[in-house]
N, C-alpha and C positions, 0 to 999 in steps of 0.2 A: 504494500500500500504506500503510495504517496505519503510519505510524515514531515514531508517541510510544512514549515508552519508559512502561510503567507499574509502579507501587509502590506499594506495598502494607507497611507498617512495615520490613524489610531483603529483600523481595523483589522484583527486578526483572527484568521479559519482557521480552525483545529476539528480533528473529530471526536464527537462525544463522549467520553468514557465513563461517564456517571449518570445514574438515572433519573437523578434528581435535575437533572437540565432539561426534562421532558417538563415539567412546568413550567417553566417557563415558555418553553417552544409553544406548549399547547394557547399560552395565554398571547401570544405573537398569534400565533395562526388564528385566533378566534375574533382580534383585534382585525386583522386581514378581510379574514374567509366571510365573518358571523357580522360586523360591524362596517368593514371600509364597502366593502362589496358585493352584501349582502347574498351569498352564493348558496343558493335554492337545495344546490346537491351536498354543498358540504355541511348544513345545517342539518339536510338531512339524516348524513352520515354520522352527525354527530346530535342526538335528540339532548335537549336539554345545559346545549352547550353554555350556555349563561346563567347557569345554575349551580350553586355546590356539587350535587350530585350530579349534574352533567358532565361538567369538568373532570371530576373526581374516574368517571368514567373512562373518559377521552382520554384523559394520562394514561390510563390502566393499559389502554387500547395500542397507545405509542410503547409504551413500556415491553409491554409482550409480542410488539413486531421486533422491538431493540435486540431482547430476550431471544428472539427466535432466528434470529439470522442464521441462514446456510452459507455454505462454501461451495466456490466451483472445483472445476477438478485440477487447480494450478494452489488450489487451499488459500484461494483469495476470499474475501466475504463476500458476497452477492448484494448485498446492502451497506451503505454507508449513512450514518448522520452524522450532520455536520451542523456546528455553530460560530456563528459569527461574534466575537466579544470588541466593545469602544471603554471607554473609560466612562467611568460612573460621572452622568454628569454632575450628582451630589457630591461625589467623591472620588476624585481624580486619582486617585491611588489605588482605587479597586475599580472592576471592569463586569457590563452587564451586558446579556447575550443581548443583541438587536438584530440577529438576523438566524437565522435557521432553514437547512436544504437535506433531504434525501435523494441522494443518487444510488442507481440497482442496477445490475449487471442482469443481463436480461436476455435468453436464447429457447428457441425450441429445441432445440440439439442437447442431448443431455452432457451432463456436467460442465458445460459453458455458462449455466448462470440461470436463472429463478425460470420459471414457463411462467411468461403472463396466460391469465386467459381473461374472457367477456361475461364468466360469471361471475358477478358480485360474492357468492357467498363461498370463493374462493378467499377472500379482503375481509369478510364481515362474517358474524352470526345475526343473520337479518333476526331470527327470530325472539334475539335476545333484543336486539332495538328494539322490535315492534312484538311485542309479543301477539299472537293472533290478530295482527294489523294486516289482514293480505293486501291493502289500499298501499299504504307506503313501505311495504317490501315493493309491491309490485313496480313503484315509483322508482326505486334504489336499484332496481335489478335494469332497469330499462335506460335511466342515466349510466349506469357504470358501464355499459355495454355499451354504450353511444359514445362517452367520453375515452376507452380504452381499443375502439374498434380500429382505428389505422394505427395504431404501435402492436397492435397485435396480428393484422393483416402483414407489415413490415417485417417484422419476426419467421412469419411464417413465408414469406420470399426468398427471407436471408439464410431460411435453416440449412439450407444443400449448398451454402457459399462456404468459401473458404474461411471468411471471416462471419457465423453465424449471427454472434453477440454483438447487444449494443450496450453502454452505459448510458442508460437513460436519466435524464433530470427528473424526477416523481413529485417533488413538490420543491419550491421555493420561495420563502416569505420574509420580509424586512417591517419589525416596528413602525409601524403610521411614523412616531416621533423618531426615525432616523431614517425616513425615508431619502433619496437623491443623495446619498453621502455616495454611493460606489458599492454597498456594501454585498446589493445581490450582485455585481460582476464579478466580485472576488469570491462568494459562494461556487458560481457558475465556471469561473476559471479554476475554481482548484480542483471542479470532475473532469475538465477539459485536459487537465494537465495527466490526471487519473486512468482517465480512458488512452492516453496514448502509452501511458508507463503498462499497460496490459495487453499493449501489442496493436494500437493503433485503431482502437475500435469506437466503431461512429455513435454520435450520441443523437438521440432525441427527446421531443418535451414537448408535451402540451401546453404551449404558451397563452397566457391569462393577458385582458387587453394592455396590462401596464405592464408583465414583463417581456411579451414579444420582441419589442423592442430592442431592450438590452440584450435580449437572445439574438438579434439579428446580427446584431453588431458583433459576436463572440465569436460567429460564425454558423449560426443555425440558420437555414434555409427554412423559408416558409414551402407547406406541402398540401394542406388540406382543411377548413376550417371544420370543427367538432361539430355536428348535427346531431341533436338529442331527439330521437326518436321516441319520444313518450304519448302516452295516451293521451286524448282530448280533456280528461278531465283537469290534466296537469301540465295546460299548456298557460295557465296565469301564474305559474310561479319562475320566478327570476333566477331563470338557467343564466351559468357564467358562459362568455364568447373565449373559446379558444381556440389555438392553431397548433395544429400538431407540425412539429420542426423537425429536422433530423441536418446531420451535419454533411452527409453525405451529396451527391450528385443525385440532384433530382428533375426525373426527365420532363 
């Protein structure tokens, strides 16, 4: 694994080695997801998120994907978390996470890296979310499919290639209050640097409207924009616009 540490004027990416930085992440991403951008799928993925017990949840949920990482067959992780730390702005001498990224080593080919697939209750126990709720399971199974369907079409291209794997960006989110500091380019650059130290392998990401952008400029090519194919009843709730990217040649 990549272990240089990088910096960028008072920002530094390390990888996560304690669990207790999942609260924080989780309260970043919910300041993002549940708040900046009000993201229909990720509220729903996470019930209660602005709740003690929501929360309380949510961690558990990051904690036991942390917990559960596999390795490919070079005994690299499949999964990485990452955080971003600035200096406290209370206190210049101690330093607080502002930004937080999961990149995953990603192949149909075995032991090259995790098999996405387009079932949701691959990611989740829908029925622990909703307990005999088939309304928003059914919600959850129809966004995740929609949101995950061209990295998983990709995959399944790439699996007879030489190079089957991708290091995909899975999520990446920057404190509202540190936002435009750089801090998600240095998130995104340290998988960039990651996915080459593993033998040169293309990244992609479903880019959200604010980080497309700075994915564009990294080198991600835009490919496809996400189309949520969901029911008519759950066409008023405020689905996020993404592009799914990949760094590779795209025809």
């Amino acid at each position: 694994m990549n272990q240089i540490t990088q910096k960028a004027a008072d920002v530094t990416v390390e990888v996560i080695d304690n669990e207790q930085d999942f609260t924080a992440a989780f309260e970043i991403i919910s300041k993002c997801f549940g708040e900046q951008t009000n993201d229909a799928f990720w509220k729903a993925m996470n019930p209660g998120w602005n709740t003690p017990k929501g929360k309380s949840a949510g961690i558990s949920r990051m904690v036991k994907r942390y917990q559960t990482v596999t390795k490919n067959n070079s005994g690299e992780p499949n999964t990485i978390h990452l955080k971003a730390t600035v200096p406290d702005p209370q206190n210049a001498r101690q330093r607080v996470i502002a930004g937080f990224a999961i990149w995953a080593q990603l192949s149909m080919a075995d032991g090259q890296g995790d098999k996405p697939s387009t079932d949701v209750t691959t990611a989740a126990d829908l029925e622990d979310l909703y307990p005999g709720n088939e309304s928003e399971q059914r919600f959850l199974k129809q966004c995740f499919a929609s949101f995950v369907s061209q990295r998983v079409k990709t995959l399944e291209e790439k699996a007879s290639t030489a190079s089957p794997a991708t290091f995909s960006l899975d999520l990446c989110v920057v404190d509202p209050s540190f936002q435009r500091r750089g801090i998600a380019n240095k998130l995104v650059e340290w998988g960039l640097v990651e996915a080459k130290r593993r033998g040169e392998l293309e990244s992609t990401t479903e880019g959200s409207a604010m980080g497309r952008f700075v994915y564009q400029k990294l080198g991600f090519k835009p490919v496809k924009e996400v189309v949520y194919d969901v029911d008519a009843e759950f066409q008023d709730r405020k689905l996020p616009p993404n592009l799914f990217m990949r760094t590779g040649t795209v025809a």
